[in-house]
N, C-alpha and C positions, 0 to 999 in steps of 0.2 A: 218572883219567878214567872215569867213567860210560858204559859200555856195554849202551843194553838193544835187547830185540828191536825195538824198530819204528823205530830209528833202523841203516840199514844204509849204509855208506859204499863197498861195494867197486865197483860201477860207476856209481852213482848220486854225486852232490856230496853230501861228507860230512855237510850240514842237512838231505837232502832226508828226505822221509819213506818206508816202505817201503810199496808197493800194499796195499789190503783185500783180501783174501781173494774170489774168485769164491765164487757160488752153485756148488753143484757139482749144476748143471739142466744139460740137453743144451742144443743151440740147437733142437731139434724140439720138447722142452717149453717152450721160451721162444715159442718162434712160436708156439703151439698154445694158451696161457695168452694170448697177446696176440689170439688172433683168441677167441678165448672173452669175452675182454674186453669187444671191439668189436661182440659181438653183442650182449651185455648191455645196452652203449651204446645202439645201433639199436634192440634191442627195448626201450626205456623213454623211448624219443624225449627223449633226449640230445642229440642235434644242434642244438637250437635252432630247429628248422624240424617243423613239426607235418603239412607235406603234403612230398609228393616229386611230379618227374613225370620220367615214363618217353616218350622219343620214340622212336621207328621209321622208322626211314629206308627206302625201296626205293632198292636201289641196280643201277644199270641191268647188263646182261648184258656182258662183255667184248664191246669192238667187232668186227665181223669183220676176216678181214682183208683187207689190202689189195693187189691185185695192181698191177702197171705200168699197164695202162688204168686200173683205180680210180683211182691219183692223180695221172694226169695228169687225167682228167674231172671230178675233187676243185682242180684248178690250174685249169683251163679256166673252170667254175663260176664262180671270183672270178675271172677274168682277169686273173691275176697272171703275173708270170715265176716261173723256176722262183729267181731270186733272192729274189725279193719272200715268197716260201711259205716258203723255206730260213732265211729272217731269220725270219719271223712262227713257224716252229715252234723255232725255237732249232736248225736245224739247219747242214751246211755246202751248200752250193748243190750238191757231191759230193754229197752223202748223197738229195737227191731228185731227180738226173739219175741214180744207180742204182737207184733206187724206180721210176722210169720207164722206163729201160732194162730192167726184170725179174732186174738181177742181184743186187739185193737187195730183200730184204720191211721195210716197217715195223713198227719195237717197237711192240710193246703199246700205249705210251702216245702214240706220232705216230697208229697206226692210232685210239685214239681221240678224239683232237682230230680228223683228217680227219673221221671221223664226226661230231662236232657242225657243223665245217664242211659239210659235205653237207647235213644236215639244215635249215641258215638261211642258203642264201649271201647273199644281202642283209646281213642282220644282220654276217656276219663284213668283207663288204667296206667296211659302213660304221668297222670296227672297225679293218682292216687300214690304212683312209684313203685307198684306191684306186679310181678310175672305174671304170667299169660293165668298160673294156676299155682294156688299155694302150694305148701304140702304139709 
């Protein structure tokens, strides 16, 4: 039987063939050779695209926050229950009777929905699908 280097049988299936040989590059030269690359590319307008555009977004100020009077007067505003507010933020009816109570403050992201709420209650009550006032 014929035994040469590039056929190796001890843990591989005795046809399989044996791996190539690695570059012996670090992976910091390979990253470093591929962003080299990709500059080469961008600067000889490779992409197929001869213009680019760059947008700018303003992105508004984190909402303040909100204490017990703000979100009942933020509930009041849409004339909703506190059921109705508790479903439309994705919260538990718990979670804005202790917002109201003052024994807890809202996350980041309740206190900024209230804030868009504040700012167009019309708009959200036509949104939420609720009378001007429950009853």
């Amino acid at each position: 039987m014929n035994t040469s280097n590039a056929w190796r049988g001890s843990r591989r299936g005795r046809n399989e063939p044996a791996k190539a040989a690695r570059p012996s590059c670090s992976a910091g030269s390979r990253i470093l050779a591929a962003i080299e690359e990709a500059t080469e590319v961008l600067r000889s307008g490779g992409l197929g695209s001869a213009r680019s555009t760059v947008r700018n977004y303003k992105i508004q100020p984190a909402a303040r926050g909100y204490k017990a009077e703000d979100v009942q007067r933020v509930r009041e505003l849409l004339g909703t229950s506190r059921a109705v507010l508790a479903g439309y933020l994705g919260v538990n009816i718990d979670t804005v009777r202790s917002w109201e109570q003052g024994r807890r403050l809202p996350q980041p992201i309740a206190s900024r929905f209230l804030s868009e709420i504040e700012s167009d209650p019309p708009y959200w009550r036509r949104r939420i699908g609720q009378n001007m006032h429950e009853s």
